[in-house]
C-alpha positions as CSV (number, residue, x, y, z in Angstrom):
1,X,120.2,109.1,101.7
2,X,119.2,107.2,104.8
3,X,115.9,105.9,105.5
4,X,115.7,107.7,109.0
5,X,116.4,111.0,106.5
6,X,113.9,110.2,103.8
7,X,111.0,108.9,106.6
8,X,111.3,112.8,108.4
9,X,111.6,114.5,105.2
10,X,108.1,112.3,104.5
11,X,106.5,113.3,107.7
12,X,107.8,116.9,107.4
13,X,105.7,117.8,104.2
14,X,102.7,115.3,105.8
15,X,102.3,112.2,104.3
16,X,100.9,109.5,106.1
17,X,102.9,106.7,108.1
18,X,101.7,103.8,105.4
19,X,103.2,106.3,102.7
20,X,106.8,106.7,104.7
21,X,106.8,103.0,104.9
22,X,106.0,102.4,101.1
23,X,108.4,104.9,100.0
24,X,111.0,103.5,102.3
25,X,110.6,99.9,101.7
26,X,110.7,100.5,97.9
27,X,114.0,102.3,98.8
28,X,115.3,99.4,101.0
29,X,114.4,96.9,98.0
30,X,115.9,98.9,95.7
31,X,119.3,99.6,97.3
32,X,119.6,95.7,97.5
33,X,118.7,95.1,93.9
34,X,115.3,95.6,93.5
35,X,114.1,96.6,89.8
36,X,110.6,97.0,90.2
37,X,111.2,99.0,93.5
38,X,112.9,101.3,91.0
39,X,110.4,101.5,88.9
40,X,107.7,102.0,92.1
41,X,110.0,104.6,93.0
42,X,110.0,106.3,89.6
43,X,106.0,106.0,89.5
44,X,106.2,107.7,93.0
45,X,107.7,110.6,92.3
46,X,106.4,111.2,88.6
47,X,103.0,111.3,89.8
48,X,103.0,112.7,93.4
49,X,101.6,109.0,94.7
50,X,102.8,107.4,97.8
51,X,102.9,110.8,99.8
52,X,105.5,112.2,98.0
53,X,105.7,115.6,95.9
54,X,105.8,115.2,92.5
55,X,109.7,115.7,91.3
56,X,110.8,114.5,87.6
57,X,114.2,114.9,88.2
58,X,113.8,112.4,90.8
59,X,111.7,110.1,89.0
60,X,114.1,110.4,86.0
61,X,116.8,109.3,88.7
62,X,114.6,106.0,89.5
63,X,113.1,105.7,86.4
64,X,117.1,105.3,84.9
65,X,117.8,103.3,87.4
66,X,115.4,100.6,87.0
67,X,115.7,100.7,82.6
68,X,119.8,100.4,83.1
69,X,118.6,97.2,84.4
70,X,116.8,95.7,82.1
71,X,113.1,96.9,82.7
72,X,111.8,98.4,79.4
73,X,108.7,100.1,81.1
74,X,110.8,102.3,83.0
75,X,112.5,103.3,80.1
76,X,109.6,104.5,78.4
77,X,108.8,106.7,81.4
78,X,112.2,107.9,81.6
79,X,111.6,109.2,78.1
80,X,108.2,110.4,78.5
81,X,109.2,112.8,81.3
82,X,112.3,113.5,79.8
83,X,109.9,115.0,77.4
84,X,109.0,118.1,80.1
85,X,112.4,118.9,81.4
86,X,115.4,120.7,81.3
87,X,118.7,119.4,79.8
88,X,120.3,120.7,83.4
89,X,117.3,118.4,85.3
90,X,118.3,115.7,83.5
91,X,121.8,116.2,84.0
92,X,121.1,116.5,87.5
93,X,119.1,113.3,87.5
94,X,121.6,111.4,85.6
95,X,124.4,112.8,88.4
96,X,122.1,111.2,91.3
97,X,121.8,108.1,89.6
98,X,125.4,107.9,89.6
99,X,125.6,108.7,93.4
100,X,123.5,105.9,93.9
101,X,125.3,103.3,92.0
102,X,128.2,104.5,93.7
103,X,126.7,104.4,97.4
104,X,125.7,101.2,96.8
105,X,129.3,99.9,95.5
106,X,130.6,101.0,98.7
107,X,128.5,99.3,101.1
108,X,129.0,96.2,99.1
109,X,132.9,96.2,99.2
């Protein structure tokens, strides 16, 4: 997803300007390597912080992200809201995680 996408999906559901730049500087740290932008990311959207709506499957995708790195926090959170969903949410999760470690292979080659 591109920032311009993910700053007027922000601004459609009303969060403020400080939020869309938050959320999309954690994304712009994180798609150039950034593990505790992952892990900001995977707060974000586990608690509804940062203007955006809560949405585990999206924090799962973060949250995955950030502990296939290396940091062990984000693993525990993974697992915590694993806890309260679906094994199709988490599937779906897992599949964006994917997408985003392949996005990011492409841009580097």
């Amino acid at each position: 997803m591109e920032l311009s996408n993910i700053a007027d999906q922000a601004q459609a559901i009303g969060t403020t300007e400080a939020d869309d730049l938050a959320i999309a500087g954690f994304i712009t740290e994180a798609a150039h390597g950034c593990i505790e932008s992952l892990f900001n990311l995977g707060v974000a959207y586990s608690t509804g912080s940062q203007g955006v709506t809560c949405d585990l499957i999206e924090a799962h995708k973060w949250f995955n992200l950030a502990a296939a790195k290396g940091h062990e926090e984000a693993a525990w959170c993974r697992a915590d809201i694993s806890d309260e969903m679906t094994a199709r949410e988490i599937a779906e999760a897992q599949r964006m995680a994917r997408e985003w470690l392949v996005a990011g292979a492409r841009k580097a080659a």
